[in-house]
N, C-alpha and C positions, 0 to 999 in steps of 0.2 A: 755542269753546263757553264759555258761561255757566257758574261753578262758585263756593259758595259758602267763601271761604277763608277762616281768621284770619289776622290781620296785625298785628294790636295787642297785646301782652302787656295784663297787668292794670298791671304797675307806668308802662307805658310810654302808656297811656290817664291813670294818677293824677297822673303828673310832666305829664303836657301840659295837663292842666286845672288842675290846681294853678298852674303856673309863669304859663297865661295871665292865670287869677286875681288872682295876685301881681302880675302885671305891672301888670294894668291897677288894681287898687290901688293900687299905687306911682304911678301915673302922677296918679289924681285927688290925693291928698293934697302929692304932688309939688308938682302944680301950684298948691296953695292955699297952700304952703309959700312957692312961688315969688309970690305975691302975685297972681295971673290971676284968681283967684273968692274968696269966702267961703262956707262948706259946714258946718264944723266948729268954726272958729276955727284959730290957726297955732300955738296950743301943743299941741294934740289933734292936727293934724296931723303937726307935728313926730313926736309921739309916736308915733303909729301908724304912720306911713312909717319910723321907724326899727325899730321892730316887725317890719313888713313886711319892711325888707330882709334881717334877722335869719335871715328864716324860708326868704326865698329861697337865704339864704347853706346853710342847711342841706338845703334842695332838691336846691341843685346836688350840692352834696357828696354825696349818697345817687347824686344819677343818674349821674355822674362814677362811680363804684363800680361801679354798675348795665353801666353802658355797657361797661366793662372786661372787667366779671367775665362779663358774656354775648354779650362780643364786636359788640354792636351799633353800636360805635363806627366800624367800618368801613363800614355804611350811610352815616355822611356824607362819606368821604372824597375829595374833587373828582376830578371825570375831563371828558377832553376831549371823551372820545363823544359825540354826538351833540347836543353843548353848541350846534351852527350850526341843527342840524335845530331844536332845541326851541326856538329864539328863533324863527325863519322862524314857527315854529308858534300860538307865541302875536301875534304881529308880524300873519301873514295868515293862515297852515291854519285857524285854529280860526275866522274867518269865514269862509271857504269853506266848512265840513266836511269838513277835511281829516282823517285818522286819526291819532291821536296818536302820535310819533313813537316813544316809549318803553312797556313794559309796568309796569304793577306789580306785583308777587310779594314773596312773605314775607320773600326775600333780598332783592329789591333795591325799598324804599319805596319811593324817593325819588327823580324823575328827573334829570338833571344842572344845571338850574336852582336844583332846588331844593337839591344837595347845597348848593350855589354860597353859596348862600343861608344855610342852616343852621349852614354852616362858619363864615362869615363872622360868625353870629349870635353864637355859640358864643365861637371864638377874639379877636371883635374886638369885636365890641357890648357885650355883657354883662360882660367884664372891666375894658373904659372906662368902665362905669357902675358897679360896684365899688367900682375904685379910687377914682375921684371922688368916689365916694359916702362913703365910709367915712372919704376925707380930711376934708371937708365934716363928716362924725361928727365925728371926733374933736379937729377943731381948737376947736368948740365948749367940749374937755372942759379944766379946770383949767390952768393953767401952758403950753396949746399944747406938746405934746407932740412935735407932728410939725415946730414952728418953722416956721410959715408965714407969710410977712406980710401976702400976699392970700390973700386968695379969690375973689377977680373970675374969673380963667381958670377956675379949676378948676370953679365955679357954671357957665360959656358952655359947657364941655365937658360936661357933667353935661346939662345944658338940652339942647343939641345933640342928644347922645343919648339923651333921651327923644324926642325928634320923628322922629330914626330909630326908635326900637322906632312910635310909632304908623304911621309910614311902612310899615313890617315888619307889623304887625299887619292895613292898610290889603291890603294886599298879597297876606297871608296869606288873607284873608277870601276876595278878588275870585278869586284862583286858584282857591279851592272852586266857585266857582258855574262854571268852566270845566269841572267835569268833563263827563258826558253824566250824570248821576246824582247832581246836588251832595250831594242830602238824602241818599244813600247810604254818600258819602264821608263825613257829617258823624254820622251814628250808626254807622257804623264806628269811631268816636273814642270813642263810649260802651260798642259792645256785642264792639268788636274783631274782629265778620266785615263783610267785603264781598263784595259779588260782581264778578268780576274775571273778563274775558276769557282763559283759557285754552287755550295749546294742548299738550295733551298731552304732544307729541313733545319740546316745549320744556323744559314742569315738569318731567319727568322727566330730563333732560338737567342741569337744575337743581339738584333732588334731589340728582341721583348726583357733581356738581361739587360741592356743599354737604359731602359725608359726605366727599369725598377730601381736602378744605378742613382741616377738620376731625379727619382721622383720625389717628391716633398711631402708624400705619404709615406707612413713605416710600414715598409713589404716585412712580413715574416711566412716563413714556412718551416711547417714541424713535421716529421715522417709519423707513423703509427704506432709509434711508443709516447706520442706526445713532446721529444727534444727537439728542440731547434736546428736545423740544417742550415739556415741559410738567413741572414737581414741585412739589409739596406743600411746607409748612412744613417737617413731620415728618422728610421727607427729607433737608432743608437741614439740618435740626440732625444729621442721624446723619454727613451729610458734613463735618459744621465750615465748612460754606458759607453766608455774611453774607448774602448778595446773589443773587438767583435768574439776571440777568442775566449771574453768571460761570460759570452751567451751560448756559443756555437755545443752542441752536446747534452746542454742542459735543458730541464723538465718545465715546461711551460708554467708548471705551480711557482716557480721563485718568480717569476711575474704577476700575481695574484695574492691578496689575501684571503686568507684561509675560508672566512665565511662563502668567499666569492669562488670556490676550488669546485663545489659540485655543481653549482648551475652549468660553469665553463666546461666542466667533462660531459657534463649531458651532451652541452651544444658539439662536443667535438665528435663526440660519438654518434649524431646524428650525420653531421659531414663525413664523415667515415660509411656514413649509410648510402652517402650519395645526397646528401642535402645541401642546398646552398643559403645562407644569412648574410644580411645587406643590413647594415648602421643600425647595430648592436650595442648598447647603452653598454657601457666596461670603466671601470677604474682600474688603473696601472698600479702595480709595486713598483718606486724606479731604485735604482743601484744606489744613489744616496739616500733611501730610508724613507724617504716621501711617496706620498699617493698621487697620481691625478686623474682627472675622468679624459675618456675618450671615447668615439663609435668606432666599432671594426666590421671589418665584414670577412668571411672566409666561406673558401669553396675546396673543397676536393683537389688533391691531382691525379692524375693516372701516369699509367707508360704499362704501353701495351694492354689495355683499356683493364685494365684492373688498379684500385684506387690503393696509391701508396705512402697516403701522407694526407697535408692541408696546408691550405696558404691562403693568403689576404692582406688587406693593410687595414691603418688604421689614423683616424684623423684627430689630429687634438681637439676637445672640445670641453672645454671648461665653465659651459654653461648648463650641460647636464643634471 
């Protein structure tokens, strides 16, 4: 179903028109700089374009902050998922009518092309265009400061990637008109709703992965053999465990000490019965070798109402 969602914060709508702004600013004065047209003159150019980059420098820096501080920085993070489906897709699906491979929701923007993309933007485009740039500033300034003899590369590198950002922009543009609803996706960027195929069972499934994500309790769930499938941040930090990889598969006993192994199978084997336990006096094994007390609670899961596992969190509490 049809549902009409936000997806765009306000600051994350300001830095994207901003930043396109900027860019494409940079790029006319850029290139008049660069000798391609007359517009301005090249000392008004100069001037503005270094303006320009000024303002972008403090752009970033706010959204760099932004990204941190609201965690959105994990929207671009690359993933292999369905990176073969979504090239097939723009390659041939999307002239056939084929359905798009990926959903969009509020957690997850940006499909794996685009992470690809973004990433790329971010960590390799726009720092080359920086540094070069700023070289470029400042060898201009008194005495060459930065002791440079040319500037021939540094000017080809700089050039280069301006015709990648229009490439990127080229790009940027043509994928909008792929959606089924371009004009939708494109004042979605101003008014920050879209409408967005939802399914229910999904959102919600989302939601509730979202808040465990998040929570400042340790979520864990273990399938019917007693291993781990699945923990939260939260958890990682109450175990002193770096790496989720060194829990994922493993037997819930390496989190216990040994006297503490039969009570804890009891209580699992009654959750396995269908019973639920609410703030459960428990001392942890953590990964560096120390103990500490905490309550837990756990309950059952099902799918397709037959119980397939258990899960719960757990709260520190060192007053036990």
């Amino acid at each position: 179903m049809k549902k009409r969602t936000y997806i765009y914060k306000n600051f994350e709508r300001f830095w994207h028109w901003a930043q396109a702004l900027l860019i494409i600013f940079l790029m006319i004065t850029g290139f008049e700089v660069h000798g391609s047209f007359s517009l301005m003159g090249y000392e008004e150019a100069v001037l503005f374009h270094d303006i320009a980059a000024w303002a972008f420098t403090v752009l970033i820096l706010f959204t760099i902050f932004w990204h941190f501080a609201t965690g959105s920085w994990e929207q671009y993070i690359p993933s292999k998922k369905f990176v073969k489906e979504q090239i097939n897709y723009y390659i041939i699906g999307i002239f056939k009518g084929a359905h798009h491979p990926t959903k969009k929701t509020s957690y997850n923007k940006f499909n794996p092309l685009q992470r690809l993309t973004y990433f790329g933007f971010k960590i390799l485009i726009v720092p080359v265009q920086f540094v070069t740039g700023f070289i470029y500033m400042y060898y201009m300034y008194p005495e060459n400061p930065l002791h440079i003899k040319s500037l021939e590369i540094i000017a080809l590198i700089h050039t280069f990637g301006a015709f990648v950002l229009i490439a990127f922009i080229i790009a940027h543009v043509y994928l909008l008109t792929t959606n089924e609803e371009p004009m939708e996706s494109f004042i979605a960027m101003l008014t920050g709703w879209e409408e967005l195929d939802i399914d229910p069972e999904e959102e919600h499934k989302q939601h509730m992965q979202y808040a465990v994500d998040k929570s400042t309790a340790g979520y864990y769930r273990l399938n019917k053999e007693g291993k781990f499938i699945d923990v939260n941040r939260a958890w990682l930090d109450l175990y002193k465990c770096k790496d989720k990889s060194n829990i994922i598969g493993k037997h819930f006993s390496t989190t216990r000490k040994k006297e503490d192994l039969k009570s804890l199978e009891n209580l699992i084997s009654d959750v396995l019965n269908g019973k639920s336990f609410k703030a459960i006096p428990s001392i942890r094994k953590c990964f560096d070798g120390k103990f500490a007390k905490h309550v837990l609670s756990i309950n059952p899961t099902y799918e397709n109402n037959e119980i397939i596992g258990c899960e719960g969190f757990i709260i520190d509490n060192p007053k036990i």
